[in-house]
C-alpha positions in Angstrom: 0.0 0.0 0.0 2.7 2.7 0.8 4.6 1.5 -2.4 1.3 3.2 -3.9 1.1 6.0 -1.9 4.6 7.0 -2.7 3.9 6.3 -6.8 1.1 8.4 -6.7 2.4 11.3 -4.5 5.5 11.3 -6.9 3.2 11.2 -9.9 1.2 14.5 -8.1 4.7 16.1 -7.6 6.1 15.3 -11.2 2.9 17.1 -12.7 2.8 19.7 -10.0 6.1 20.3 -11.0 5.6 20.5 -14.9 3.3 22.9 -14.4 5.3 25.7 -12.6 6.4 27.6 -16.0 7.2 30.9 -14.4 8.0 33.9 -16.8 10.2 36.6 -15.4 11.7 39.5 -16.8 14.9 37.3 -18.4 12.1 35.8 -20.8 11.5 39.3 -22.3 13.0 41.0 -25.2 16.6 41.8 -24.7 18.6 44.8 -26.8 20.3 43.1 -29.7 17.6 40.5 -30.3 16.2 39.7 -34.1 13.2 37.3 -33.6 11.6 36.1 -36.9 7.5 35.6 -36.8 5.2 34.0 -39.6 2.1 35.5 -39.5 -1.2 34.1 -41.0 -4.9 34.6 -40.7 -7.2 31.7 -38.7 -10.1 30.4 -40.7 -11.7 28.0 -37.8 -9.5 25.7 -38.2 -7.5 25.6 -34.7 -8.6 25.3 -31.3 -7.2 28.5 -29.4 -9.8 28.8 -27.0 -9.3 25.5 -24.9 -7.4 26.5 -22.0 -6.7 24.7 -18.3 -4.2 22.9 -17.3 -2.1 19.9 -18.9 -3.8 21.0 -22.5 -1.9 20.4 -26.1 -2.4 23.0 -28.2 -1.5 21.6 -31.7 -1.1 24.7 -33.8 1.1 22.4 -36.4 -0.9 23.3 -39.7 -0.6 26.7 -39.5 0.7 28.2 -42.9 2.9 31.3 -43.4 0.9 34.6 -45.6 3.4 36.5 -44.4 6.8 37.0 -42.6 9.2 39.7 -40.6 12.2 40.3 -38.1 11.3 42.2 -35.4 14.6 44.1 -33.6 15.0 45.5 -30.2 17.7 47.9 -29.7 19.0 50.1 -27.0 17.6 53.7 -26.0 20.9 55.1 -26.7 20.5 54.3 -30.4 17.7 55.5 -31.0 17.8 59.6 -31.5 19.0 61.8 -29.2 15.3 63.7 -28.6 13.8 60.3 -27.5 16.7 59.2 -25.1 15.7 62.9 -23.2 12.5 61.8 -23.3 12.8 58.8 -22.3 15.5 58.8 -19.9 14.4 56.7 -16.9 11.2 55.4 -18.3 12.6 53.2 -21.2 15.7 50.2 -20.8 14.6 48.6 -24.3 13.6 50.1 -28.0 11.9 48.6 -31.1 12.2 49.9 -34.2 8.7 49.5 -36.2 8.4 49.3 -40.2 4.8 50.9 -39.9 2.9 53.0 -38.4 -0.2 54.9 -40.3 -1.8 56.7 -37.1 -1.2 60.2 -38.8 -1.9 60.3 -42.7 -0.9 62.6 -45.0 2.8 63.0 -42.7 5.7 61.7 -44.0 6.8 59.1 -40.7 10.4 58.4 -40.3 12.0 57.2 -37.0 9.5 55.3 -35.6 10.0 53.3 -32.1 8.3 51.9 -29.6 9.8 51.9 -25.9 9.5 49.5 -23.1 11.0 49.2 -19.8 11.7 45.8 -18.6 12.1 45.3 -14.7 11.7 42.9 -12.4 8.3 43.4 -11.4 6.9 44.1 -14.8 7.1 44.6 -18.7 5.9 47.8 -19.8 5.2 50.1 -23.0 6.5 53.5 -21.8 5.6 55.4 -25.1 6.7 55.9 -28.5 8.7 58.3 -30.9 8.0 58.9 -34.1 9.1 62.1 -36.9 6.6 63.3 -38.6 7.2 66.0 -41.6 11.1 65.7 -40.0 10.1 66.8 -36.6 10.5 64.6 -33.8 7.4 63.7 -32.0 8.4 61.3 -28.7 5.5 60.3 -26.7 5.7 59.2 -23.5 2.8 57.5 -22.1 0.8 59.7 -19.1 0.5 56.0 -17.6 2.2 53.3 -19.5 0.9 49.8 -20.4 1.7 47.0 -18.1 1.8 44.6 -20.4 3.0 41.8 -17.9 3.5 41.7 -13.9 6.1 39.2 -13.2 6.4 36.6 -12.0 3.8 35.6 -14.4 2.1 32.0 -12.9 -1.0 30.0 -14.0 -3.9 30.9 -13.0 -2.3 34.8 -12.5 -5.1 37.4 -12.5 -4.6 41.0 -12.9 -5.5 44.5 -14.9 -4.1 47.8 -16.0 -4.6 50.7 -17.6 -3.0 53.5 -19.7 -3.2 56.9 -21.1 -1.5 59.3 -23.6 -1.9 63.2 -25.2 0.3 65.0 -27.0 0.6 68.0 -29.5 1.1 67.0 -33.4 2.6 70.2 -35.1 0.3 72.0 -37.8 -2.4 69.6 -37.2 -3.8 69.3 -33.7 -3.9 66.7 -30.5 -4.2 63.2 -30.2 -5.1 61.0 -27.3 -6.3 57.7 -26.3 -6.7 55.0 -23.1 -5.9 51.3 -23.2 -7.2 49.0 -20.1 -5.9 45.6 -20.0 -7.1 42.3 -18.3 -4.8 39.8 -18.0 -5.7 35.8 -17.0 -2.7 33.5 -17.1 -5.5 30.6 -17.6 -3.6 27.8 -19.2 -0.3 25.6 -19.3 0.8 22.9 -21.2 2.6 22.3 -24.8 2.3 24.5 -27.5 2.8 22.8 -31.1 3.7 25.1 -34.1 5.9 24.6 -37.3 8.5 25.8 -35.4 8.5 23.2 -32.7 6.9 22.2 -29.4 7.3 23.7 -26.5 6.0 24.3 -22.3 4.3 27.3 -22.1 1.7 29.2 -20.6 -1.2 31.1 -22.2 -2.2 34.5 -20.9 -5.9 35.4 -22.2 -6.1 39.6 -22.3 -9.5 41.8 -23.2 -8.8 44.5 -24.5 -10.4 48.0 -24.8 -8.9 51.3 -26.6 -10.0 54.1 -26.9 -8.0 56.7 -29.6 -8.7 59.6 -31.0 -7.5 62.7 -33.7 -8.7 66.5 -32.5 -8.0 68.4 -36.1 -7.7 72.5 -34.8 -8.7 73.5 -38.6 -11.7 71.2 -38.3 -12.8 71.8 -34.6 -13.8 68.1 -34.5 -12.2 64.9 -33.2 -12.2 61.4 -34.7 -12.6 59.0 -32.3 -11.6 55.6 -32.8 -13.3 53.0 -30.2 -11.8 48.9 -30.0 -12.9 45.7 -28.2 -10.3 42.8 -29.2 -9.1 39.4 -27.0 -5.3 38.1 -27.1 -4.0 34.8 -26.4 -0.7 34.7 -25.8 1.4 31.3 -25.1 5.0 32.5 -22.9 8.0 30.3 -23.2 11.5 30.7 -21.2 13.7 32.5 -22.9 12.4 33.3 -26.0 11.8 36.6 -25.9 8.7 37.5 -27.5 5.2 35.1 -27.5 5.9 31.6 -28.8 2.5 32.3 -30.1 -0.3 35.4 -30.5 -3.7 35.2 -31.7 -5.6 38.5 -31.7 -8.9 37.7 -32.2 -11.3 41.3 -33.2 -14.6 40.6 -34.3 -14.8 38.7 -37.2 -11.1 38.7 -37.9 -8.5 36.2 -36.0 -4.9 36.9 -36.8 -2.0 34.5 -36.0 1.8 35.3 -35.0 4.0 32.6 -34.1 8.0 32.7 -33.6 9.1 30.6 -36.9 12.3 30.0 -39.3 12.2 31.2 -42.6 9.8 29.7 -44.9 8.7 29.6 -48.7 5.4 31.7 -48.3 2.0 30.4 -49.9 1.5 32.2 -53.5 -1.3 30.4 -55.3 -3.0 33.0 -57.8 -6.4 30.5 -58.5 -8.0 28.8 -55.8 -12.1 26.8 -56.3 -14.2 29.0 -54.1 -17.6 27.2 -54.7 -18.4 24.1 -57.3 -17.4 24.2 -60.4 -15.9 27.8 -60.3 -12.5 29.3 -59.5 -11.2 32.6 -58.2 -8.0 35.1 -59.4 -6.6 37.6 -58.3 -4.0 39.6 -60.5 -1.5 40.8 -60.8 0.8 39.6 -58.5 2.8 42.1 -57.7 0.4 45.1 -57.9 1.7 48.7 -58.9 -2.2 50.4 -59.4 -5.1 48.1 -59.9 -5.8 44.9 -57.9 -8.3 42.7 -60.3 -10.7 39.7 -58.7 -12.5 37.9 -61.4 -14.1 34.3 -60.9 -14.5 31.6 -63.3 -18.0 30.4 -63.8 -21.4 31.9 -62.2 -21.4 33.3 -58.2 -24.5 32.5 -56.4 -23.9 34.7 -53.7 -22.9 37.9 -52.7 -18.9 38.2 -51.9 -16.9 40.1 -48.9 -13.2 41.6 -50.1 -11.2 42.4 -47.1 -7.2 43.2 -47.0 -4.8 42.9 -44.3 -1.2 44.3 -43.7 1.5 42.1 -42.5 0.7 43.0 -39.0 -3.0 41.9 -39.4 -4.7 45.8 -39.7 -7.3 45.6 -42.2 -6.7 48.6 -44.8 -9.8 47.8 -46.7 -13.4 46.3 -46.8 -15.7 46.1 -49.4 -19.1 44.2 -50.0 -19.6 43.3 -53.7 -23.0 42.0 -55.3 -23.1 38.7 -57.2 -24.1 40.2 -59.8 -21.1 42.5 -60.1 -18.7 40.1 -60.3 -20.7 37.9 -62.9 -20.3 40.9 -65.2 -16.5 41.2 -65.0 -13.6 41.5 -63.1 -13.8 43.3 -59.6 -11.1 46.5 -59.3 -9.4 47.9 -56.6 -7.1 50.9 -57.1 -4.2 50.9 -54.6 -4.0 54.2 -53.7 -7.8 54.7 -53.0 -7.3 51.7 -50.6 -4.2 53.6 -49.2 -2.1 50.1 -49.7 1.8 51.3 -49.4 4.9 48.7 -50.9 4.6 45.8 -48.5 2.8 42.5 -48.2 -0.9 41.7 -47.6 -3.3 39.0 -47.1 -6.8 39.2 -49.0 -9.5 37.5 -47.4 -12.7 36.5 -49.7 -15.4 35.3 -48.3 -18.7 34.1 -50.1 -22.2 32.2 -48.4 -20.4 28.7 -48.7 -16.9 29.5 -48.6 -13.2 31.8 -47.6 -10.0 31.8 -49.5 -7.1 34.0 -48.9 -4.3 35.3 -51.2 -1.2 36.8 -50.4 -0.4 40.4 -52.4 2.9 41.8 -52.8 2.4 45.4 -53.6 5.6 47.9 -55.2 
């Protein structure tokens, strides 16, 4: 009997024991890093939303529409205005490839910055040069993005603020509240590899907005969204994030380099077939099916970060009569590359664009 007693206490302990993933402030971003993610979009096709503890969440056939390096870097390289700025609020800065909050600017210089201690992970603000004058932002009250240590089952909230002058143009300013549920452990499986983690579940809610002097009105911008985020040691950034806002579910995942999905034709209902072209796009983006729609289609394009840039119903009837066009520069599409959901009654394909 105590030979049992002893297998199953060691058996309690073993499991006890594989369940203590603990992320600290060594597991964050760290100046110097380059971390490659694959980013894609989810059509129903993985379970994200089981959580607990012990669970196996098999992300394996998860497919690449997109890829990029993300960088961290010092304060002290970034420019001189933002390490005033920022001096004492920020350890840690990311250089960022986009950032459209302020159309019609030209945007150079564009960072986000983070301090990293050891009781939490934190975005302290941002700098960014618009029309070649420098515009660092640091938060009113940054966003605690994690309170270390970070355990299962880990409940907490936060909540930030920001304002500042844009030059010639007017104000902008904006909240963020965070609630943060480390709900799960277990092993993550993506086409990068398995691995222990444990998931943090955030809700989300943002508010923005743009005051224009010339105009005397604001445009306020108002967001509900839900991360998942599965936390490995020592890796840095999410093994895996899925942002899930409203109808939309976009995937990033740490990942090697891959040979991205490129298909131009794909069936979309029985008997019919769906391009897209050209591929690369300079002006016009062309959608034309082959054979007769029954239904009514939905046109929606992504960025490589997963921001929709533009959404667009289009009649059956439309596209029976010829080829759907998009002009780029009405859709305010810049060089990059984006994913194009299309969605009819019975079915969703999606096609990667590169646009020059």
């Amino acid at each position: 009997m105590k030979k049992f007693t002893f297998f199953f206490a060691g058996l309690a302990l073993a499991l006890s024991l594989k369940a203590q993933l603990t992320i600290t402030q060594s597991d964050m971003p760290q100046a110097g890093d380059t971390i490659r993610l694959s980013t894609t979009i989810d059509l129903g096709l993985i379970d994200y939303e089981t959580t607990g503890e012990g669970i196996t969440w098999d992300f394996s056939s998860l497919m690449p529409l997109a890829q990029r390096v993300d960088s961290f870097v010092s304060v002290q390289q970034t420019p001189w205005v933002y390490q005033l700025v920022f001096f004492g609020a920020a350890n840690l800065a990311q250089p960022l490839q986009e950032f459209d909050q302020f159309p019609g600017f030209q945007v150079t210089d564009v960072y986000n910055f983070y301090k990293n201690s050891a009781s939490d992970y934190r975005l302290s603000g941002y700098g960014v040069t618009l029309n070649s004058i420098p515009v660092p932002t640091k938060f009113g009250t940054a966003d605690i993005i994690y309170h270390f240590p970070v355990n299962y089952d880990n409940l907490d909230s936060s909540q930030s603020s920001y304002q500042f002058a844009i030059p010639g143009l007017g104000y902008s300013g904006g909240w963020k509240k965070r609630i943060n549920h480390a709900d799960g452990w277990g092993t993550l499986i993506t086409p990068f590899g398995s691995f222990e983690t444990i998931r943090i579940k955030t809700e989300v809610t943002q508010y923005d907005s743009l005051h224009i002097d010339s105009l005397g009105i604001g445009f306020p911008v108002y967001r509900q969204f839900t991360e998942y985020k599965w936390l490995g040691n020592d890796f840095g950034l999410p093994l895996c994030e899925i942002t899930k806002e409203g109808l939309l579910t976009t995937v990033n995942y740490i990942d090697s380099a891959r040979v991205l999905f490129t298909n131009t034709e794909t069936a979309i209902e029985p008997g019919q077939t769906i391009s897209v072209y050209p591929n690369p796009v300079s002006e016009h983006i062309y959608i034309a099916f082959g054979g007769r729609l029954t239904s009514d289609a939905q046109v929606t394009i992504f960025n490589s970060t997963g921001k929709m840039v533009y959404s667009q119903a289009i009649p059956a009837y439309s596209l029976n009569q010829g080829a759907f066009t998009i002009k780029i520069d009405e859709a305010g599409m810049k060089p990059g590359i984006y994913v194009a959901l299309i969605k009819t009654k019975n079915e969703e394909v999606v096609k990667k664009l590169l646009v020059r």
